[in-house]
N, C-alpha and C positions, 0 to 999 in steps of 0.2 A: 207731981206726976204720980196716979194717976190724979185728972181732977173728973170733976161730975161729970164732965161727959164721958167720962172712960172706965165712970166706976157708978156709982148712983143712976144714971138716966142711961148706962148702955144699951139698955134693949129698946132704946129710942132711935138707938144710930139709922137702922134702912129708913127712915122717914127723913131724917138728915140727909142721909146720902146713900139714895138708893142704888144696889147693885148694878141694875139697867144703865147706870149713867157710864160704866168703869168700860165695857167694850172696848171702840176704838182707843183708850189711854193703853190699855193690857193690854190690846195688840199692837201699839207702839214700843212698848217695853219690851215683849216677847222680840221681834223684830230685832231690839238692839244685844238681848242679851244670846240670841242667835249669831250676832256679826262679832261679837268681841269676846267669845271664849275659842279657842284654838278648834274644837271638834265640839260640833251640835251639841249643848246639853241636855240631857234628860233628867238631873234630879236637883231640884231647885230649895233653897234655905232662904223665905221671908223672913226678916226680921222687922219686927212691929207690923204685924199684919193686921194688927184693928181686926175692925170686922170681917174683915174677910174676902172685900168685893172687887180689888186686882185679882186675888186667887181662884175666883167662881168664874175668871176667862182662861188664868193663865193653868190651871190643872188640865187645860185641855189640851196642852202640849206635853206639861211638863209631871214629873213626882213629886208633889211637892210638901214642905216640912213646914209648918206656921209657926212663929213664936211670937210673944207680944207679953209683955210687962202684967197684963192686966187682964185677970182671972173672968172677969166679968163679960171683954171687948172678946176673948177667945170663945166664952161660951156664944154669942152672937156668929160667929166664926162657924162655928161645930153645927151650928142649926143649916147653915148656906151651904159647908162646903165638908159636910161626914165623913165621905173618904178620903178626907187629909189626915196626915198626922199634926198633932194640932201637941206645942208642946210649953207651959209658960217659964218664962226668965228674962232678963233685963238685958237687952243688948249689949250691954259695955262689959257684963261678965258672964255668957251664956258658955259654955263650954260641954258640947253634944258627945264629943270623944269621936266624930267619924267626919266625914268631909263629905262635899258636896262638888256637880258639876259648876255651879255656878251661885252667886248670894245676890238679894232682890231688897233694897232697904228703899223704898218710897219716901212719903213725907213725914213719916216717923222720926225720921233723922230731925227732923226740928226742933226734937227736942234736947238735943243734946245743945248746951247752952255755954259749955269752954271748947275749948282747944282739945284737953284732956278727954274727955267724956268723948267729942268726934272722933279724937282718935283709937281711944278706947272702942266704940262700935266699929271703928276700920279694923284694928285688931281683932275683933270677933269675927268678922266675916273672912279675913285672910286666914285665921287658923282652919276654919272650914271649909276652904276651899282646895280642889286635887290642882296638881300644878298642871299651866296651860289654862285654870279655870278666869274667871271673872265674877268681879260683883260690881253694880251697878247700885247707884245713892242718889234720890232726886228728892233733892230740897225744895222748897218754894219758891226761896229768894236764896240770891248773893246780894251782899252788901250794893253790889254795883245794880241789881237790876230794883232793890225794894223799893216803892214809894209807897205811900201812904194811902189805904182802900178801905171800901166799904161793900160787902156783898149780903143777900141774901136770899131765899128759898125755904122749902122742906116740901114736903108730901103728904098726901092721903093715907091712911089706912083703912082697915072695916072696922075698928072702933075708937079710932085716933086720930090724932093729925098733930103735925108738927111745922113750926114756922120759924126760921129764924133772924138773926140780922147779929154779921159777924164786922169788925172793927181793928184792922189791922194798923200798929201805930209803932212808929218809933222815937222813945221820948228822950231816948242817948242815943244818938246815931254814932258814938263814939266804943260805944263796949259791944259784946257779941252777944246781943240778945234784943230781942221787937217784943211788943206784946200782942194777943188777940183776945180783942174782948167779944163774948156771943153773949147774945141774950134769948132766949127759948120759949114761945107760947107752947103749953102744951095742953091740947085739948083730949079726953077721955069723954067717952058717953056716958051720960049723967052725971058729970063732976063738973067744977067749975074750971075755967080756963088757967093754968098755973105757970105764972112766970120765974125763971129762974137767971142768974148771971151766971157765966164762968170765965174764968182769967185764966191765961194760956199764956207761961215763959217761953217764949222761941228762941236759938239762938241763929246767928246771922255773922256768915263766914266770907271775906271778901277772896273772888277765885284761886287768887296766888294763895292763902291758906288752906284752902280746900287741894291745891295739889302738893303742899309742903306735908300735908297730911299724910295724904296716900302715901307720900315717898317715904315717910317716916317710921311705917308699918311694916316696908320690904312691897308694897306696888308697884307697877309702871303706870303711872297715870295717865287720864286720857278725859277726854267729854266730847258729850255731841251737843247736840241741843232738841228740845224734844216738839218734835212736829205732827201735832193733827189739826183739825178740824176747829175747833172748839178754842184751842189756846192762842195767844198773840204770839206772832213769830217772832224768835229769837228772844222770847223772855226766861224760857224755862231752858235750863240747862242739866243735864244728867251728867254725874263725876263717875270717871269708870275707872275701877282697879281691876289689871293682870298681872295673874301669877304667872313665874316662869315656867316653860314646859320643864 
């Protein structure tokens, strides 16, 4: 971490996944992080915000602070979404010195790949949060829910296009980590078409872990499960930590 796609081919990310797609998911998010902080939040701490494109829905409630590992994925960030404060560090040791209404970790979290390291990012987000607050953590999988997939996609641009095909596997279903292999056409006008691979460490926490976690940092745990339109019910689940008032 980072790998190519987070660091080398980041200003390819919106043709991967474009911002138009993140709507109804942000307003699913916002929704939950409205129900599990004690009193409405107003000023929200992404951590691992990638490019940007939960935040280019969710600033339209919230104040919000972006951080992400990768100097690269945040400049993509700054393009989408200007009037954030947009600040880079590594989740498992970021330390802002100020607190927040509530903390917002998406699929970033994937990449923490022990014990240590998830609970390290729950540690980041609990120091930064005012008491009464919340932070909310949505994985991809739990051990209980992964099987083994194949997706892919990308988009248009005005002088590009991008195509992918992504390979979710797990070759030890015994340790806590999956992989994801992508492979990337990427088309430029006048250039030739250029494929690339990238290899992606996940790790993969079975749920009684994921709330041994939270309770290990000083949270009260909790999850929903996350419902729209778009995703299979009851497969994604969101792990929610509250602070005491």
């Amino acid at each position: 971490m980072p790998t190519l796609l987070y660091s080398t081919y980041a200003d390819w990310w919106p043709l991967l996944s474009a911002p138009e797609e993140y709507e109804e998911e942000a307003g699913a998010y916002a929704a939950i992080l409205n129900s599990v902080c004690q009193t409405p939040p107003k000023t929200l701490l992404e951590l691992g915000a990638g490019g940007g494109n939960n935040a280019s829905y969710l600033k339209q409630q919230f104040q919000m602070t972006l951080t992400d590992v990768s100097a690269n994925m945040q400049a993509v960030s700054q393009q989408l979404n200007p009037e954030c404060e947009h600040i880079q560090g590594d989740m498992r040791s970021l330390r802002l010195g100020r607190t927040f209404d509530a903390v917002f970790v998406q699929d970033a979290i994937a990449y923490m790949t022990t014990p240590e390291d998830l609970r390290a990012a729950m540690e980041t987000a609990y120091r930064h949060l005012v008491p009464g607050g919340a932070a909310i953590f949505v994985p991809d999988y739990t051990q209980e829910t992964f099987t083994p997939s194949t997706s892919h996609g990308g988009h248009d641009g005005e002088q590009r296009s991008m195509r992918y095909l992504q390979w979710d596997r797990d070759p030890d279903p015994k340790d806590h980590s999956y992989d994801v292999e992508m492979v990337f056409l990427l088309s430029e006008h006048g250039k030739p078409i250029q494929t690339v691979h990238d290899h992606h460490t996940c790790g993969i926490f079975t749920i009684p872990e994921w709330f041994e976690c939270l309770r290990a940092v000083g949270f009260e745990p909790d999850s929903v499960t996350l419902e729209t339109d778009e995703l299979e019910c009851g497969m994604y689940r969101v792990f929610i930590g509250r602070v005491s008032p």
